[in-house]
N, C-alpha and C positions, 0 to 999 in steps of 0.2 A: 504493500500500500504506500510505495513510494509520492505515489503522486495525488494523492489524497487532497481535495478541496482546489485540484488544477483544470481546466476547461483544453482540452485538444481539438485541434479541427486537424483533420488530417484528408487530403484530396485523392478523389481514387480511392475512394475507400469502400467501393462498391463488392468488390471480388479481391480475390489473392494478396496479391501484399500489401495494399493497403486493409484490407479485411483481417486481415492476420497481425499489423501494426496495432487497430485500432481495437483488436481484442487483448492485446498485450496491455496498453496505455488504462483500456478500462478494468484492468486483472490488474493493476496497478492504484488502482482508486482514481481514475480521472472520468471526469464528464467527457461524452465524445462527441463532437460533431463530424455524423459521416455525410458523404457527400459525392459524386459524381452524374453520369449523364440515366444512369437505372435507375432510374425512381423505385419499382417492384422491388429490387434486386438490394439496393440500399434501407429500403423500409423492411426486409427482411433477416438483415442483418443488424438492422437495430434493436427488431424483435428480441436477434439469440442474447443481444448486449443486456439487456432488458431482463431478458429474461436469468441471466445470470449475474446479476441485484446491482447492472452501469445505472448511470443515466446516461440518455443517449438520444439523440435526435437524427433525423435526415434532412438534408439539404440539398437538394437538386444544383449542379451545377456544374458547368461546362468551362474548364477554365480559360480556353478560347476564347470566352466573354466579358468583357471589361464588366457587366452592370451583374454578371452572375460572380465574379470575386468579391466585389464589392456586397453584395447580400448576403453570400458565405460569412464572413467574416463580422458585418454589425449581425448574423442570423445568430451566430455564437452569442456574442455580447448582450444581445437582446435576450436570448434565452438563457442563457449561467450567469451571466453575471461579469463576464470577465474571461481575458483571454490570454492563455500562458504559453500554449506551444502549439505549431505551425509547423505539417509535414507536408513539403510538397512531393509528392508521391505520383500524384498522375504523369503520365508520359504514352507517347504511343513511339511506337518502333521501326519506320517503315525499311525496308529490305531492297529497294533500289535502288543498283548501282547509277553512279553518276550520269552515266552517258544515255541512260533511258527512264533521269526522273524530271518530272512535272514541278516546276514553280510552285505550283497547287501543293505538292506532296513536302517540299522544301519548307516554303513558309508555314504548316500544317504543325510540321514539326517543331517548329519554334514558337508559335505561338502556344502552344500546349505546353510544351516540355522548357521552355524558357519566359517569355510572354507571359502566360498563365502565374508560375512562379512570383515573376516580380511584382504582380499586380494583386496577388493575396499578400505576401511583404507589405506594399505602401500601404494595403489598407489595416494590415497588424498591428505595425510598427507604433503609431501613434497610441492603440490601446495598450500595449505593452509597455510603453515610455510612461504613459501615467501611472502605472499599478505598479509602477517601479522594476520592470525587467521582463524577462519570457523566453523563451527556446525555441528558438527557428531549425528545422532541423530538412537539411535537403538531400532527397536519395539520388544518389549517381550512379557511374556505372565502371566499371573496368575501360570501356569501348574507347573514349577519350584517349586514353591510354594505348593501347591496342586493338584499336577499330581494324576493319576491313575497307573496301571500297561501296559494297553494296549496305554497311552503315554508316554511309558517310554524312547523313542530314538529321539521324540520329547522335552520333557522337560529335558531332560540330555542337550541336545545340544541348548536350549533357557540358562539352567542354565550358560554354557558355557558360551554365549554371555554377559550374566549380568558378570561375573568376566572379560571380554576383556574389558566392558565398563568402570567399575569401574580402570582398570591398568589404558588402555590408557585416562581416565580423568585426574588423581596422574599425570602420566607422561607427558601429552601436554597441562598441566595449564598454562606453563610459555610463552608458545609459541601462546597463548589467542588461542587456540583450543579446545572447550568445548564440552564434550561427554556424553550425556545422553542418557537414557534408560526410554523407556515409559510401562509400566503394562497394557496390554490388556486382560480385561475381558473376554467379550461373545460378537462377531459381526454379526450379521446375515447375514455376502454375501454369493453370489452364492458357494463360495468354500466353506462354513462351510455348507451349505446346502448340498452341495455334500458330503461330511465328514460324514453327521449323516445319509444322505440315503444309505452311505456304512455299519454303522455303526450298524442303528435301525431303517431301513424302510424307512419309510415316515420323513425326514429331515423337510418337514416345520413343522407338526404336533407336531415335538419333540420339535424344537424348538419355537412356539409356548407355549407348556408347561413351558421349561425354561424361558422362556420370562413375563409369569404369575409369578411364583416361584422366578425371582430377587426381590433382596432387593430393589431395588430403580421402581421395575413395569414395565420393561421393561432393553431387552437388551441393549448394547452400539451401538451407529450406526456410518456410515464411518464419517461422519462430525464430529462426541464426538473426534477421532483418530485426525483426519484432526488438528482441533483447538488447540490440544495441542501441534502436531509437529509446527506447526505456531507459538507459543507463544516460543517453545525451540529456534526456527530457529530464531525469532526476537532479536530487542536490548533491551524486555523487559524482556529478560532472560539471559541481560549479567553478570549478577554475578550468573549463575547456573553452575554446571557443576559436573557430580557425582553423579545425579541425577535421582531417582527411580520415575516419576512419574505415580502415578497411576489413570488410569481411569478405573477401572471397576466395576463402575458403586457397591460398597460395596461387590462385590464377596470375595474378596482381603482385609481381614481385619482381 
């Protein structure tokens, strides 16, 4: 019950790892606000929150949207009271190589995976400033680091994110608003599942393979995610901030 009497909003937190984060934060004591474009899918997961004694609300919201970040975030305020920690978590992935992607699919990716990000920030930031501090906490990826060519408007726009974390860490130090960034390996959810059966057929089989071939004998799973945003989000990570942690599982070394 680390986090006991703290308000979460966490993006993407429809299905897998954000669903997996936001069961951890409220297994933790926090109020949750969940949130992406599954209304059904998100009201359903509030239920299990609920149902296993969170408070918890849904929030519909597409962080592509400038007026749906902004509702996100007074949606929090307005309903707890108050607003302590900040996962941006939603992202989409797209798999086209350079020389056969669409503007559409480029800019798609930035807005969502970068765009969306900054634009729950501005509107945090100032409730967090008042109540004296908060925990911004940004999910990255290995790819930045060791992308491909066919995720190349993926990892440009996680890159992105890691330089937003790194500013606004420098600049809301003083204000005990702590911004880190977490290194995610290899996940096995339903979306990466989907990803490789677009990709190379059969998604389990593949991953499957990657999953023999990690360094550590397996992939990273939602819980590996889960316990480190928990540990950022706590007060046993009050003097981090700036911070690259990496879980994946030795992909990333």
């Amino acid at each position: 019950m680390r986090l006991q009497g703290r308000t979460a909003v966490i993006t993407g937190s429809t299905g897998g790892m954000g669903e997996g984060i936001a069961r951890r934060l409220a297994a933790e004591g926090a109020a949750i606000i969940v949130s992406g474009r599954r209304a059904e899918r998100g009201e359903q997961v509030v239920q299990k929150l609920r149902a296993s004694g969170a408070q918890a609300a849904f929030v519909r919201a597409d962080v592509a949207s400038e007026p749906d970040c902004v509702a996100l975030i007074r949606a929090a305020v307005d309903r707890f009271g108050r607003l302590d920690i900040l996962v941006n978590n939603a992202a989409i992935t797209p798999a086209e190589p350079p020389d056969r992607m669409t503007v559409e699919v480029w800019d798609q990716a930035f807005a969502i995976n970068v765009r969306g990000a900054f634009l729950c920030c501005r509107e945090a930031i100032p409730f967090m400033r008042r109540q004296g501090g908060g925990r911004i906490i940004n999910i990255g990826s290995t790819v930045p680091f060791r992308g491909r060519m066919e995720r190349l408007a993926y990892a440009c726009s996680k890159g992105a994110l890691l330089t937003m974390t790194k500013i606004l860490a420098r600049e809301l130090v003083a204000d005990r608003i702590l911004v880190n960034w977490i290194t995610v390996g290899w996940v096995a959810t339903p979306g990466e599942t989907e990803l490789r059966n677009r990709m190379h057929g059969d998604g389990v089989a593949f991953l499957e393979e990657k999953s023999r071939k990690a360094p550590l004998g397996r992939l990273e799973t939602v819980e590996d995610i889960a316990a480190g945003v928990a540990f950022l989000a706590s007060e046993e990570a009050s003097h981090v901030t700036g911070c690259e942690l990496n879980i994946s599982g030795g992909l990333w070394i």
